[in-house]
C-alpha positions as CSV (number, residue, x, y, z in Angstrom):
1,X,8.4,-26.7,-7.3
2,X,11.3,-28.2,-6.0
3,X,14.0,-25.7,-3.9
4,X,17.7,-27.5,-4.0
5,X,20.9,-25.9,-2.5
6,X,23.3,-27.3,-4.4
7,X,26.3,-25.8,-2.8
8,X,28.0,-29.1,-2.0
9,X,26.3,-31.2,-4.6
10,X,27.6,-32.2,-8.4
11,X,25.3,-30.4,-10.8
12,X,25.1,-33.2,-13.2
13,X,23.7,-35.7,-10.6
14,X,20.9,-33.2,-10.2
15,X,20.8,-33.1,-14.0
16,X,20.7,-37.1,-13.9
17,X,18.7,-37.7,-10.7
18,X,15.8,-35.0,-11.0
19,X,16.1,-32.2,-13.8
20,X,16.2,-35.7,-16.7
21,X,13.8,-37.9,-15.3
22,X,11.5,-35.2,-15.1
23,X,11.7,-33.8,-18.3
24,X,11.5,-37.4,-19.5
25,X,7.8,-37.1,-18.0
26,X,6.5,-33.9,-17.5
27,X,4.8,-31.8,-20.2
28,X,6.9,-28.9,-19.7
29,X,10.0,-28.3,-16.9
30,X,11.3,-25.0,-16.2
31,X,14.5,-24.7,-14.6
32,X,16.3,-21.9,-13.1
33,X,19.8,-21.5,-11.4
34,X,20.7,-18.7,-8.5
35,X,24.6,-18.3,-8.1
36,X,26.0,-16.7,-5.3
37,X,29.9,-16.0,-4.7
38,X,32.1,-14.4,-2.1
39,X,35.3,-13.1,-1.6
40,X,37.7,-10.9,-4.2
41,X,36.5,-11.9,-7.8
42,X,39.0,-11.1,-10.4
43,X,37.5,-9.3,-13.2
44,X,39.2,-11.8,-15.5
45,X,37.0,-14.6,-14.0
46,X,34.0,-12.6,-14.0
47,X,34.3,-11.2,-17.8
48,X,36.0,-14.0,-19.7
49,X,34.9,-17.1,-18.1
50,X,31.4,-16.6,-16.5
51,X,30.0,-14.0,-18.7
52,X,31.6,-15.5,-21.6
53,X,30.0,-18.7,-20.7
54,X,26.5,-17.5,-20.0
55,X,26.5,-15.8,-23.4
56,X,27.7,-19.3,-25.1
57,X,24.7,-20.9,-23.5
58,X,21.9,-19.2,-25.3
59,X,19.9,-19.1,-22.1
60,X,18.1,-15.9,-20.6
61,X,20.3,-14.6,-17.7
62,X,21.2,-11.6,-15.6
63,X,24.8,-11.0,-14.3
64,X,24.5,-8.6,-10.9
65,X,27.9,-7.9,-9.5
66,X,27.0,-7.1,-5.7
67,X,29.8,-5.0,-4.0
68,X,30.6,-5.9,-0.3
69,X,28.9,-2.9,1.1
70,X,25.6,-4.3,0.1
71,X,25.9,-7.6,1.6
72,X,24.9,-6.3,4.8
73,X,21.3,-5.0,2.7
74,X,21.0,-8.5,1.7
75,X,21.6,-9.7,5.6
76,X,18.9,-7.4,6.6
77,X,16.3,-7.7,3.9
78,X,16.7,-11.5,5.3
79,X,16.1,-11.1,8.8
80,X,14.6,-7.9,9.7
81,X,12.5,-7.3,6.7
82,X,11.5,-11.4,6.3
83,X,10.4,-12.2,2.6
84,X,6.8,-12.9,3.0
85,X,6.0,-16.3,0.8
86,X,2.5,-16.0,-1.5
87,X,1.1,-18.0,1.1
88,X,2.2,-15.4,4.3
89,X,0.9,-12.6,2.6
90,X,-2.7,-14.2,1.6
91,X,-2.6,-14.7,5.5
92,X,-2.1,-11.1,6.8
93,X,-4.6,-10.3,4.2
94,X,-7.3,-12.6,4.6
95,X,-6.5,-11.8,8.9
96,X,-7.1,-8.3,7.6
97,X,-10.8,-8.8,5.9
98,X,-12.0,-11.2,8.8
99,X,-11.1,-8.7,11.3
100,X,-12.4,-5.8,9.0
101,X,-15.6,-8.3,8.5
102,X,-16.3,-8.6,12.3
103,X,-15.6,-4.9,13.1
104,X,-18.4,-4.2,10.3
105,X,-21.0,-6.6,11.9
106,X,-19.7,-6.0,16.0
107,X,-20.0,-2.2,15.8
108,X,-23.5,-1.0,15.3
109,X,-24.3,1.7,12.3
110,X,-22.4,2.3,9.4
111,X,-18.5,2.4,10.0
112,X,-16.7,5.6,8.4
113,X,-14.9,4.1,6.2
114,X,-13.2,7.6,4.7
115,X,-12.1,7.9,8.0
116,X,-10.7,4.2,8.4
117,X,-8.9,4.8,5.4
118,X,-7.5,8.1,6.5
119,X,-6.1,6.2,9.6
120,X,-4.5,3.5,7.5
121,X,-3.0,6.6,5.1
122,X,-1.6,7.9,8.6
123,X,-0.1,4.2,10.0
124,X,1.4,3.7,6.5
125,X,3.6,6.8,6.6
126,X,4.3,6.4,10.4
127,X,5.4,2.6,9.7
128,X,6.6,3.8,6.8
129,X,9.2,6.3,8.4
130,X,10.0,4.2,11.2
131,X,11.3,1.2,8.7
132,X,12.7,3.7,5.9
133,X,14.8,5.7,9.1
134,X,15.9,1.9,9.9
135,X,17.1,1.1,5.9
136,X,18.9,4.8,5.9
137,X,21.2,3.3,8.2
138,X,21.6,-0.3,7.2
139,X,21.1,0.1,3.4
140,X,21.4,3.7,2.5
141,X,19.3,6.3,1.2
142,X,17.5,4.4,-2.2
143,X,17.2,1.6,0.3
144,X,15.4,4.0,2.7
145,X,13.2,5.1,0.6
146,X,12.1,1.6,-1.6
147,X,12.0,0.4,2.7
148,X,9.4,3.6,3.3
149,X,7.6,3.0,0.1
150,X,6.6,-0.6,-0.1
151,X,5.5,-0.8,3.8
152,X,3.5,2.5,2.9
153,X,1.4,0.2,-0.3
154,X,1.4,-2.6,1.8
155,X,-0.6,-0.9,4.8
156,X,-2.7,0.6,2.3
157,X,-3.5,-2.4,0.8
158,X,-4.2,-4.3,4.0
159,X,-6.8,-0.9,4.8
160,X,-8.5,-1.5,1.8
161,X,-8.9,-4.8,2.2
162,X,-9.8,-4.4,6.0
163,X,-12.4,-1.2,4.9
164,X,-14.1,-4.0,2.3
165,X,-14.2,-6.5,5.3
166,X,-16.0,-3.5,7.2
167,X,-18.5,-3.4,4.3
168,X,-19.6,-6.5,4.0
169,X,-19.6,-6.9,8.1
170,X,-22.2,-4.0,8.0
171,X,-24.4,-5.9,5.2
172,X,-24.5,-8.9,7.6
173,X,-25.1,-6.8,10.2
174,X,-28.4,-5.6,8.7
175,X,-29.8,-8.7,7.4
176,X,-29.2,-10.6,10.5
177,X,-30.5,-8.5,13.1
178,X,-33.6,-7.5,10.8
């Protein structure tokens, strides 16, 4: 994968530079274009040139007019709420099993895992809150809520995988110290 921004470059030298060459090669090369503008678009540039345009091309698109309030959603998505890459998220969730693994085999007996999960229920909607009260006021109130909903699945998901770390760290537990 190969992340360009193009903003001060001519669009056919990437064509003749990378997108041609590699097509010339590769079995199969998908390419895919993210436009952003600024400033007071005229509706005349927006409907008859771009849209018209993007429907002469043939190509799969989608056309999002953003109004200015939301740019400062976008600035703090960006910063505050960082887009975790694949790679970021296997991290917090391998971090999560490991330390569920050696809270499983450190504490002795069986862990109560109903009541580990009950716990993570309980962070979720407190972390949940806290960044949903933060999106009210930076984004709004649908941005509140997707904020409060998708930190809510993600500590869930990071219990689970923490309670099945637990598990596992009880199994060792067992078969070592027998």
């Amino acid at each position: 994968m190969i992340d360009i921004d193009a903003s001060d470059a001519r669009i056919v030298d990437i064509y003749k530079g990378i997108i041609k060459p590699l097509k010339d090669e590769a079995e199969s090369v998908s390419v895919r274009i993210n436009i952003e503008a600024e400033g007071d678009l005229s509706e005349q540039l927006l409907k008859m040139k771009v849209k018209e345009t993007l429907q002469q091309l043939k190509s799969k698109y989608t056309f999002e007019e953003v109004p200015a309030s939301s740019k400062k959603i976008e600035s703090f998505i960006s910063t505050l709420v960082h887009k975790f890459s694949r790679d970021e998220k296997m991290l917090f969730e391998t971090l999560a099993f490991i330390i569920g693994l050696v809270y499983g085999y450190v504490k002795p007996g069986k862990e109560k895992r109903w009541e580990l999960f009950k716990k993570g229920i309980m962070y979720g909607i407190i972390l949940g809150i806290f960044f949903g009260f933060i999106g009210l006021f930076i984004g709004g109130l649908l941005y509140s809520a997707a904020t409060a909903i998708g930190m809510f699945i993600t500590v869930i998901i990071l219990v689970v995988i923490f309670i099945i770390g637990t598990f596992i760290g009880d199994v060792l537990e067992v078969a070592i110290k027998k």
